[in-house]
N, CA, C and O of each residue as an XYZ file, in Angstrom:
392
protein
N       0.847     -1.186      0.000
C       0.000      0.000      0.000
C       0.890      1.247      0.000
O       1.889      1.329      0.715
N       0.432      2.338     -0.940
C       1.297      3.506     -0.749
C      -0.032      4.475     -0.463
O      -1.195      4.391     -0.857
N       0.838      5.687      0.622
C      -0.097      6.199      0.765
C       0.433      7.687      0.908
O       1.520      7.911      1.441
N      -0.561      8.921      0.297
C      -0.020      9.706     -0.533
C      -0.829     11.249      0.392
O      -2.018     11.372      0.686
N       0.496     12.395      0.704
C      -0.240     14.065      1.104
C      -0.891     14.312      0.065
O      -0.272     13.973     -0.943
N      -2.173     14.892     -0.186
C      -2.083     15.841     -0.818
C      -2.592     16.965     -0.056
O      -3.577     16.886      0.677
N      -1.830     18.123     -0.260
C      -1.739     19.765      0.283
C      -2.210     20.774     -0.727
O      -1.826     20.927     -1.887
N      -2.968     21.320     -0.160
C      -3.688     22.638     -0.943
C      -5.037     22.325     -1.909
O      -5.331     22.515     -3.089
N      -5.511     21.892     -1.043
C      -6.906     21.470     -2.134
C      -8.095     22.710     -1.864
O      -8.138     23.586     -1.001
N      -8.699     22.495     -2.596
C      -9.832     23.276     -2.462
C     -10.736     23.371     -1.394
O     -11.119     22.202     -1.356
N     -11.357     23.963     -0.478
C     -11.994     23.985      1.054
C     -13.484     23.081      0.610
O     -14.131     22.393      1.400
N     -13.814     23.299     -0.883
C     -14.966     22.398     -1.267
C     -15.183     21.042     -1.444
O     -16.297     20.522     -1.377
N     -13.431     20.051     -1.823
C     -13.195     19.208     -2.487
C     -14.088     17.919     -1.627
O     -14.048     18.000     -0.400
N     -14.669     17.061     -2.075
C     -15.385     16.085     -1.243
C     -14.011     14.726     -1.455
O     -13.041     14.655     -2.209
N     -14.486     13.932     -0.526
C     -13.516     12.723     -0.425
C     -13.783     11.874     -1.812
O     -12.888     11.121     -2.194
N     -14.976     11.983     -2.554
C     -15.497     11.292     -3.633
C     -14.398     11.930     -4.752
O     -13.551     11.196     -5.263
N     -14.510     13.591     -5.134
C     -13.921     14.309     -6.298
C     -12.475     14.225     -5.991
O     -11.838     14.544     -6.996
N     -11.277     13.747     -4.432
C     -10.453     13.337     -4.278
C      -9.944     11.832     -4.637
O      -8.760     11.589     -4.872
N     -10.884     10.936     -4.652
C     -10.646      9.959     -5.050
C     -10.719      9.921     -6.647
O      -9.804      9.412     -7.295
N     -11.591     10.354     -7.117
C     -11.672     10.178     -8.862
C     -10.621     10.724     -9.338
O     -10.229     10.190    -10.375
N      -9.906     11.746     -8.903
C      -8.982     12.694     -9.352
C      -7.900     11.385     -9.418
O      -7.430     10.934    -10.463
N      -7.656     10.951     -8.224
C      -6.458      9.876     -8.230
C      -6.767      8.570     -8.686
O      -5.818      7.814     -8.478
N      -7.750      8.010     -9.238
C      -8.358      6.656     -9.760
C      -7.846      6.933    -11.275
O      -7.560      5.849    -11.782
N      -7.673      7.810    -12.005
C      -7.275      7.730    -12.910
C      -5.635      7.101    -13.221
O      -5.250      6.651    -14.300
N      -4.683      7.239    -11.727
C      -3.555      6.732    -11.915
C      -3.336      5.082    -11.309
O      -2.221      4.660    -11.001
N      -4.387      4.391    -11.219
C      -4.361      3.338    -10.527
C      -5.181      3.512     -9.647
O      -5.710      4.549     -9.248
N      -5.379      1.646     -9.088
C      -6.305      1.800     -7.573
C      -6.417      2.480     -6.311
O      -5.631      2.093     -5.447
N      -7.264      3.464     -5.984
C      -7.711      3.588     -5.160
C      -8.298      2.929     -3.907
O      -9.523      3.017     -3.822
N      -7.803      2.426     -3.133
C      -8.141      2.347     -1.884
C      -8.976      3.111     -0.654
O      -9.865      2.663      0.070
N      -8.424      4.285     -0.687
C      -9.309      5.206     -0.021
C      -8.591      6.909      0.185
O      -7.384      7.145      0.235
N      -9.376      7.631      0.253
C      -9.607      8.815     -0.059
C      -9.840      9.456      0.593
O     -10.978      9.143      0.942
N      -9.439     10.564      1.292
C     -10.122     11.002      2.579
C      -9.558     12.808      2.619
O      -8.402     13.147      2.365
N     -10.720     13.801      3.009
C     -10.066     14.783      2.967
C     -10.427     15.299      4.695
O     -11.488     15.380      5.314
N      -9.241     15.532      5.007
C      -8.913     15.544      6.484
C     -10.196     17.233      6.735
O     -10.389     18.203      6.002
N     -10.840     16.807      8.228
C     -11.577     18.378      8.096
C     -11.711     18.767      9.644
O     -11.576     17.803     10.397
N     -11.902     19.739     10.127
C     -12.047     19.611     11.574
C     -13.334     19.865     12.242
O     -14.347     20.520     11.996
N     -12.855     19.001     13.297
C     -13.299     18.038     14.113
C     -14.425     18.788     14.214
O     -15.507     18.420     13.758
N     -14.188     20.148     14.964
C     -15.235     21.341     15.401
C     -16.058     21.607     14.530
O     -17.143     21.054     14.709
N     -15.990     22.161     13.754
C     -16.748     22.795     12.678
C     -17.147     21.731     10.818
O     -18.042     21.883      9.986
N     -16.198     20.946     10.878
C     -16.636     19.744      9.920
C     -16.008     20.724      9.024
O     -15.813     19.956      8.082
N     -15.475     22.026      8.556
C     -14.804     22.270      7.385
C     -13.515     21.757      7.301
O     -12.646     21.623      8.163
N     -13.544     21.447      5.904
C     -12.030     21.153      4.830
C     -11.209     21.956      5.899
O     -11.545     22.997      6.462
N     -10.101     21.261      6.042
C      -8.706     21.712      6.652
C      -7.443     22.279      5.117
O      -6.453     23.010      5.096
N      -8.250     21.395      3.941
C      -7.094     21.870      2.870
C      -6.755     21.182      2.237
O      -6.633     21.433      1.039
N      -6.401     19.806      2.853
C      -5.320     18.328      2.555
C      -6.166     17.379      2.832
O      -7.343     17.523      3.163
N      -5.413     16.127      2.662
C      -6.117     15.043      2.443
C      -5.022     13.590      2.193
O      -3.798     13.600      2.067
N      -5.759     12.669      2.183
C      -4.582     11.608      1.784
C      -5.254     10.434      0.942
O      -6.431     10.166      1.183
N      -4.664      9.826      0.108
C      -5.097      8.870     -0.820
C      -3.921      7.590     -0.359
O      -2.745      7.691     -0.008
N      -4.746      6.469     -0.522
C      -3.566      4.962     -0.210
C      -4.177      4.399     -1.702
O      -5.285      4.031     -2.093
N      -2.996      4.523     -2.233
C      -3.681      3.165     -3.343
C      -2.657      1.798     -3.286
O      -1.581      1.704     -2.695
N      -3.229      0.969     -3.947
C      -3.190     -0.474     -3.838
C      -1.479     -1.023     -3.996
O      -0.716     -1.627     -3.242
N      -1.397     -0.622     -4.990
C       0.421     -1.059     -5.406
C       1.568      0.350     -5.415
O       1.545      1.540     -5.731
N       1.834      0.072     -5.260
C       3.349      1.032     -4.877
C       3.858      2.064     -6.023
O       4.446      3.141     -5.924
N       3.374      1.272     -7.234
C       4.053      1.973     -8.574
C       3.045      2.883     -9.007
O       3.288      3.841     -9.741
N       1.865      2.585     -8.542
C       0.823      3.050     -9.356
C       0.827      4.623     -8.398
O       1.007      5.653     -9.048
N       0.686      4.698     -7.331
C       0.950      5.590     -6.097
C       2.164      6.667     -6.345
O       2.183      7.789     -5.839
N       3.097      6.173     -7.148
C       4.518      6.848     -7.493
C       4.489      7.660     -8.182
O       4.896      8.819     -8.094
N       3.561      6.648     -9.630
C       3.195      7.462    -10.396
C       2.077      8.505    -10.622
O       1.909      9.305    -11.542
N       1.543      8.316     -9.786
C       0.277      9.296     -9.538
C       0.636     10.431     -9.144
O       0.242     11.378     -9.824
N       1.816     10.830     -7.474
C       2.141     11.740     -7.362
C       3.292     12.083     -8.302
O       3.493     13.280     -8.098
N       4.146     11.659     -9.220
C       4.648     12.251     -9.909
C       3.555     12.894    -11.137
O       4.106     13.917    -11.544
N       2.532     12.741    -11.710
C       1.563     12.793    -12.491
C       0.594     14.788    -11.797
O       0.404     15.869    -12.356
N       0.383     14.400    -10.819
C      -0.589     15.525    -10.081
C      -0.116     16.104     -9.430
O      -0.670     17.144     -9.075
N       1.551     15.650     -8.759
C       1.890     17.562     -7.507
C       2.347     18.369     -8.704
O       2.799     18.264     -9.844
N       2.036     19.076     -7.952
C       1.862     20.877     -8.931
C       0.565     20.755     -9.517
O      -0.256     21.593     -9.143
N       0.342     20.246    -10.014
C      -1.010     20.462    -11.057
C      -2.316     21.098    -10.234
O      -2.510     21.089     -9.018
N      -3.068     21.599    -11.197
C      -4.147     22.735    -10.590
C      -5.446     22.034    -10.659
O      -5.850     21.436    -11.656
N      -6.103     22.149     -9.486
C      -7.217     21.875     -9.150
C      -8.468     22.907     -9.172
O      -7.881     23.974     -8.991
N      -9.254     23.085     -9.237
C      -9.942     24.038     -8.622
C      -9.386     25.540     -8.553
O      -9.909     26.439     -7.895
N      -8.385     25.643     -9.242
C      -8.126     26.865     -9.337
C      -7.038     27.140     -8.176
O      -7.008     28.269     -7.686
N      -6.026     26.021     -7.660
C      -5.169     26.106     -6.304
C      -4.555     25.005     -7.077
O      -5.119     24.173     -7.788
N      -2.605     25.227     -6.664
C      -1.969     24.553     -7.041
C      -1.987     23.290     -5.885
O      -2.416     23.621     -4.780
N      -1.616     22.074     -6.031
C      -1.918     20.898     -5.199
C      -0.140     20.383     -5.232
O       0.797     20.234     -6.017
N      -0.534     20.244     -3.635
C       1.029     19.211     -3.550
C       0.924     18.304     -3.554
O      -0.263     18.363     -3.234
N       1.180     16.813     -3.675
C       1.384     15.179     -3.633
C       3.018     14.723     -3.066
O       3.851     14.996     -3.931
N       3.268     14.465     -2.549
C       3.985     13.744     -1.572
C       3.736     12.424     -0.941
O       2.603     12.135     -0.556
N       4.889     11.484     -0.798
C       4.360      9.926      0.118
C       4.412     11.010      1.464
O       5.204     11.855      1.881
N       3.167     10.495      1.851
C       2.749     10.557      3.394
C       4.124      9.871      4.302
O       4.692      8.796      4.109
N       4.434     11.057      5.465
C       4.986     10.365      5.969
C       4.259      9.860      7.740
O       3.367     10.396      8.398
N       5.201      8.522      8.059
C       4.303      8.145      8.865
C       3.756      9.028     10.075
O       4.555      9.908     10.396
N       2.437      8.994     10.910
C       2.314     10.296     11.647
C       3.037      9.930     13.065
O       2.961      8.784     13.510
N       3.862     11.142     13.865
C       4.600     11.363     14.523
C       3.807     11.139     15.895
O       2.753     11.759     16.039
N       4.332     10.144     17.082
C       3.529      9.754     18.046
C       4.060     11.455     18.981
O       5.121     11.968     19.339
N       2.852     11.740     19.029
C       2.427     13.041     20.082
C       2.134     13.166     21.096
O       1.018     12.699     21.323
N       2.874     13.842     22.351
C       2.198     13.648     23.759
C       0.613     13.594     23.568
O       0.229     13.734     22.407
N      -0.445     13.394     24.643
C      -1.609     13.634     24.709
C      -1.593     14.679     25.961
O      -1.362     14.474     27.153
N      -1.904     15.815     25.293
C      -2.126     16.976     26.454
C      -3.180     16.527     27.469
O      -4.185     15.838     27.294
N      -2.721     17.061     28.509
C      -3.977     16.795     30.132
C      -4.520     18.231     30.342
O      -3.868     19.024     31.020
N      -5.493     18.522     29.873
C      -5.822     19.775     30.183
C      -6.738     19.790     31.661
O      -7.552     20.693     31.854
N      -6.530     18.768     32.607
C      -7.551     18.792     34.035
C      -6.749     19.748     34.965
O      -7.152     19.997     36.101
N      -5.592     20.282     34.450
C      -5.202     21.374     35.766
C      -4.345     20.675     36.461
O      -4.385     20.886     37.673
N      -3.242     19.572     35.923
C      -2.460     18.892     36.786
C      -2.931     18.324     37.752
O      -3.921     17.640     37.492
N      -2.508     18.343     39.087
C      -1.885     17.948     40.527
C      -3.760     18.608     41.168
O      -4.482     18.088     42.019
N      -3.929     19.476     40.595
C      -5.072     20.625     41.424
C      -6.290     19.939     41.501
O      -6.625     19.379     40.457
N      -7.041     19.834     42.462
C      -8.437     19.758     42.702
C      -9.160     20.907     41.883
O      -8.933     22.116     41.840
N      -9.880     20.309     41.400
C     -11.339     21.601     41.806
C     -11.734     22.073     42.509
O     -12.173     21.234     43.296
N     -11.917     22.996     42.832
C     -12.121     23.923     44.299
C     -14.066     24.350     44.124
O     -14.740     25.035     44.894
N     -14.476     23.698     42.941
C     -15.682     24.485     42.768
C     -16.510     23.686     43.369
O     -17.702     23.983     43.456
């Protein structure tokens, strides 16, 4: 499985018009455009995994730079995501006093 950034997409792009875009270079696996949590809007980016390795290679060599929607798009292999503290926001050591 390769699995692929893409950066700078359109705030409209659905996970469907992300996947077709990249089905043209090989299988698609899945498609996803990252959005937040709060408000459910597009964050921008997104990531595609397709099936074989070559096809994935060639895809982002095929589509970074190229224009979408009127915004240039980056493609990059995803790299793996970086294990992150989990913030404690309860106030440490402190009781609640309320």
């Amino acid at each position: 499985m390769y699995k692929l950034f893409v950066g700078g997409l359109p705030f409209a792009t659905t996970d469907d018009e992300l996947k077709e875009l990249f089905s043209a270079h090989g299988t698609v696996t899945s498609a996803k455009v990252i959005t937040d949590r709060e408000t459910g809007r597009s964050k921008g980016f997104g990531f595609v995994e397709f099936e074989n390795d070559d096809e994935g290679k060639a895809a982002e060599k095929a589509l970074n730079g190229t224009d979408v929607g009127g915004r240039s798009i980056t493609v990059n292999e995803a790299r793996p995501r970086e294990e992150r503290p989990r913030r404690d926001f309860s106030g440490g050591d402190r009781q609640n006093s309320w």
